[in-house]
N, C-alpha and C positions, 0 to 999 in steps of 0.2 A: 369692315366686311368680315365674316364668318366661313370658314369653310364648309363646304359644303362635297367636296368632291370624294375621289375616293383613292387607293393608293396609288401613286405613281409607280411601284414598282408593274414591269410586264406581269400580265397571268400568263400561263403553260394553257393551254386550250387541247382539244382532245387531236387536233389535225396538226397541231404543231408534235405533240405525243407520236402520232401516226409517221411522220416525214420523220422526225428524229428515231424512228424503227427500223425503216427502210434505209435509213445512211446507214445505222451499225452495221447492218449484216453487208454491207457494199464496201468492197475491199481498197476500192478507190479512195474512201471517205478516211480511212485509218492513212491511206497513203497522203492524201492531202493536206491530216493534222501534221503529220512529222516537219513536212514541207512548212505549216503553215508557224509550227513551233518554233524553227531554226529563223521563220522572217520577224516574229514579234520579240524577240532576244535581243533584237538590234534598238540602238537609240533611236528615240524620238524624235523627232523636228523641233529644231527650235523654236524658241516661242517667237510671236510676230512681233514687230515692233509697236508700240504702244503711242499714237499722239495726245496732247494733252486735251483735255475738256476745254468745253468754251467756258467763258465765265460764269453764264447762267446756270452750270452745274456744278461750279466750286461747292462742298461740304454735301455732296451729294450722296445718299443712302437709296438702294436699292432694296427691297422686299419682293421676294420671291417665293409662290406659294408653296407650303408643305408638299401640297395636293395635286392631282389635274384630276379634270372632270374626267379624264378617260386617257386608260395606260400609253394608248397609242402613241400619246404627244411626245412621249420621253423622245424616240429617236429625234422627232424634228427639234425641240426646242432644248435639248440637254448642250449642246453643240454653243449654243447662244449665251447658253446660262453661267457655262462657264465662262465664256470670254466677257460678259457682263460684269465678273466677280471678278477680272482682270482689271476693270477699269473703272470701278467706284466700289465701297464696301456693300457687301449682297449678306440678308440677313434670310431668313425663311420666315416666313410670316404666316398669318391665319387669314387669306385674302381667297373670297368666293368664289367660287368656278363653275357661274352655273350655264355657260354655252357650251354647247357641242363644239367642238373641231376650233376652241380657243386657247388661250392661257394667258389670264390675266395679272400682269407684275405692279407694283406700284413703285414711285418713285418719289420720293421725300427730299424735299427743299425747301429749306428755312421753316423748317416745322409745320408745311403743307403738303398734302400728299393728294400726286396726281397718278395716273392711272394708265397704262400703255397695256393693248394687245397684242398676240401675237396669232394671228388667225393661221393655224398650219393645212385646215382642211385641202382637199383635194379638188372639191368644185370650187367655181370662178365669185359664185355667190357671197355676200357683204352678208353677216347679221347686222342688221342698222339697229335693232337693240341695245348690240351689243357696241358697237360704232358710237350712238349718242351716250354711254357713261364713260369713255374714257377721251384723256387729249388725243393719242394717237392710237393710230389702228394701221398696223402691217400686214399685209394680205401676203402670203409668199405665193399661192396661185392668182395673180394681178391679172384681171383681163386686159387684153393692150387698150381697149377704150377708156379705159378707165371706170371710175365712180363718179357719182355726182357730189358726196362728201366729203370734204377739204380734208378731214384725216384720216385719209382713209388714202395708206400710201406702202407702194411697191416694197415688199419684204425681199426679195430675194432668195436664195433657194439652198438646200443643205445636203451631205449627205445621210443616210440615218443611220452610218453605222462611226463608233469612236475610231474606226482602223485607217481610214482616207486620212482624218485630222491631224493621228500620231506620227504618219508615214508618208504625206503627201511628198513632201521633198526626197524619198527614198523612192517612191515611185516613178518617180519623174527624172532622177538620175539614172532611175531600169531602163524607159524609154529611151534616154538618149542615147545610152552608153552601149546597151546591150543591142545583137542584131534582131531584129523582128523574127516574129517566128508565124506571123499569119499576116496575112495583106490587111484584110477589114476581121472587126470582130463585135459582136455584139450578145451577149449572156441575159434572155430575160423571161420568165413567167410568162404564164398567158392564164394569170387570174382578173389581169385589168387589160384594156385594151387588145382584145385577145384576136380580132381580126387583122388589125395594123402588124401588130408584133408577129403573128403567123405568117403575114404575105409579104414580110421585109424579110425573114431566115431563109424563105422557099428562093422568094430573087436571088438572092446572095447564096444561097448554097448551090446556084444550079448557073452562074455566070463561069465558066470556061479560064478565063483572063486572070483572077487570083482565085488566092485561097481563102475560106473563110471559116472562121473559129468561132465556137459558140455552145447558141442553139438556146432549147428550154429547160435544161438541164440544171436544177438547184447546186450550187456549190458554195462550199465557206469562202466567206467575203475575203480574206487576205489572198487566196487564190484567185478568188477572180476578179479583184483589181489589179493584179500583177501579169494574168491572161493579158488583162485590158493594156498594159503598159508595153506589155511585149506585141506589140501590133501596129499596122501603120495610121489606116481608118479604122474609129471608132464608132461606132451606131448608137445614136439616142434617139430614141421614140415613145411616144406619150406613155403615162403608166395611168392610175385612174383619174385624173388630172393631165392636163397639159405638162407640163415641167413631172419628170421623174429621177431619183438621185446620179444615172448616169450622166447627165450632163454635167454634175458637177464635179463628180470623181471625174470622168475624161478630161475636162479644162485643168482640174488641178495637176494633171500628170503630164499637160503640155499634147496631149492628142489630138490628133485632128478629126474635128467630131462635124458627122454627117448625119441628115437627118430632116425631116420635114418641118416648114416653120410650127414658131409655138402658138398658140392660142391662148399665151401667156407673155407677159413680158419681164424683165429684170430691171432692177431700178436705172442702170442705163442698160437701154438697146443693146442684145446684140447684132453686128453690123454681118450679112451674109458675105461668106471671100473676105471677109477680115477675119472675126475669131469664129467664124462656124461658116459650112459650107450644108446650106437649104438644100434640096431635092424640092419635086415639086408635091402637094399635099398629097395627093393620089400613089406616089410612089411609082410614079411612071418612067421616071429618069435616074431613082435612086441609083442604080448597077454603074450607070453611066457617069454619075457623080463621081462616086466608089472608086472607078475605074481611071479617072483625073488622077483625083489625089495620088491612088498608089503609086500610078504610073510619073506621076509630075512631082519628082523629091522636094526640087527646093519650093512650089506652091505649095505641097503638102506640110512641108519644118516653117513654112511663113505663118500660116495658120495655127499649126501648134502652138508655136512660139506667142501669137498673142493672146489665146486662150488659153495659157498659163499665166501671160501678165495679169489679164482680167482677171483670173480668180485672185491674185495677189491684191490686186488693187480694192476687187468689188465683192467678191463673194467666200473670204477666209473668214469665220467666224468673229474674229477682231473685229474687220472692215468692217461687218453685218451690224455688230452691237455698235459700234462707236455712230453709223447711219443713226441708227434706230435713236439713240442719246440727241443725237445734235438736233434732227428730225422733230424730237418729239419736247427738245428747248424751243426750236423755233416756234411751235405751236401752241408753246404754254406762253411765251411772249405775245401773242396774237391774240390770244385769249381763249373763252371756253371753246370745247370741242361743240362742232356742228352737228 
């Protein structure tokens, strides 16, 4: 295959120009770099521990394209790529990239090379074009029905910034160690999902019982994943897509995350009152969820505490790539993709 796409580096676009105007002259925004200068000076997290390959990928070579068909992909699939190059050698290759909302890597063994996607788009929808030329096909927006295609299987979810992946273990020591400083908190846009995310800040800011931090207020990522760590409940709510990156940053920092079910699922379930506590779709009970948790310590550090294991277990970057590997041997043993 031939490349065809265009640079992976991000473009500056004129609205990202416009919002990077408006922070300079905002005296908060100079206050937040100092703040956010003194947290990335700290070390890293360790790397995760690494298990072996199954046998059917001994002498395994990894080809990753130059390219993506569209800049976007960088956040979702940068996170993979590297953990990928942790666990077999990763070359950059000249492989085609000619769907939207894909990125297609190949994978070499014994001098045959087979073909893995990684669908990051935001809707629940399958390209089946693109499904029938590779073995596996990872959806990370997985509707919970499923697909009717045998590879065409649950990606699991990321976050899109490098700052969660360097510091998850520092944030998640913030939560525990440090005293809370807002009861529920939730930080999000209203360029996607703009009615849900409106009518959950208005509940939440106007409940009597806690305090709540937030709002639609843009901030740099290492501040407000650290908002998020300093709090008790966390709010996840769809972003243009079912699944949006607060689910992940809250799981990885051990918070206990409230929220409406998904219309999505993750390669295993999550279980409601074990690692995540539902509200009902409508958002009729949300306050009253809210309200549990703050009020109930040890139900609310039970929940935390397993949705932090889950992210260790099912959705660290390692875990994700090492799925997608073993996932995507099973299916070359099986034979051609469907």
């Amino acid at each position: 295959m031939t490349s065809e796409g265009v640079d992976s580096r991000p473009r500056i676009t004129r609205s990202t120009w416009s919002r990077r105007a408006r922070l300079a002259f905002d005296l908060r925004t100079w206050t937040s770099l100092a703040g956010n200068a003194a947290w990335r000076v700290g070390p890293s997290c360790p790397d995760a521990d690494v298990k072996a390959l199954p046998e059917q990928l001994k002498g395994l070579v990894i080809h990753w394209p130059r390219t993506y068909q569209h800049p976007n992909a960088r956040p979702f699939v940068e996170p993979i790529r590297q953990a990928l190059a942790r666990l077999a050698p990763l070359v950059r290759s000249a492989i085609d990239q000619p769907f939207a909302g894909l990125v297609i890597c190949g994978l070499e063994l014994r001098g045959l090379m087979h073909y893995m996607a990684l669908d990051y788009y935001d809707f629940p929808h399958v390209n089946e074009a693109a499904a029938a030329k590779v073995e596996a096909y990872f959806k990370l927006q997985f509707r919970v029905e499923g697909y009717a295609a045998r590879n065409v299987l649950p990606g699991g979810y990321v976050s899109g910034g490098s700052v969660l992946y360097r510091h998850w273990c520092r944030l998640r020591s913030l939560h525990n160690s440090r005293p809370p400083q807002a009861d529920v908190f939730g930080r999000f846009g209203l360029r996607f999902s703009t009615d849900i995310r409106q009518r959950a800040i208005e509940i939440l800011s106007a409940d009597p019982r806690f305090t709540f931090s937030g709002g639609v207020r843009r901030t740099e990522q290492s501040r407000y994943l650290r908002e998020m760590a300093l709090a008790r409940v966390c709010i996840d709510l769809p972003g243009q897509g079912p699944f949006c990156y607060r689910l992940v940053e809250a799981m990885a920092m051990g918070c206990c995350v409230v929220g409406p079910p998904h219309a999505a699922r993750l390669p295993v379930p999550l279980q409601n009152g074990v690692e995540i506590a539902y509200c009902a779709p409508d958002l009729s009970d949300l306050r009253d969820v809210c309200w549990r948790y703050v009020s109930d310590e040890q139900a609310r550090r039970a929940v935390g505490s397993r949705a932090a294991a889950y992210f260790d277990r099912h959705l660290h970057p390692i875990r994700l790539a090492e799925r997608y590997l073993v996932e995507t041997a099973r299916l070359i043993g099986a034979g051609p993709a469907s």
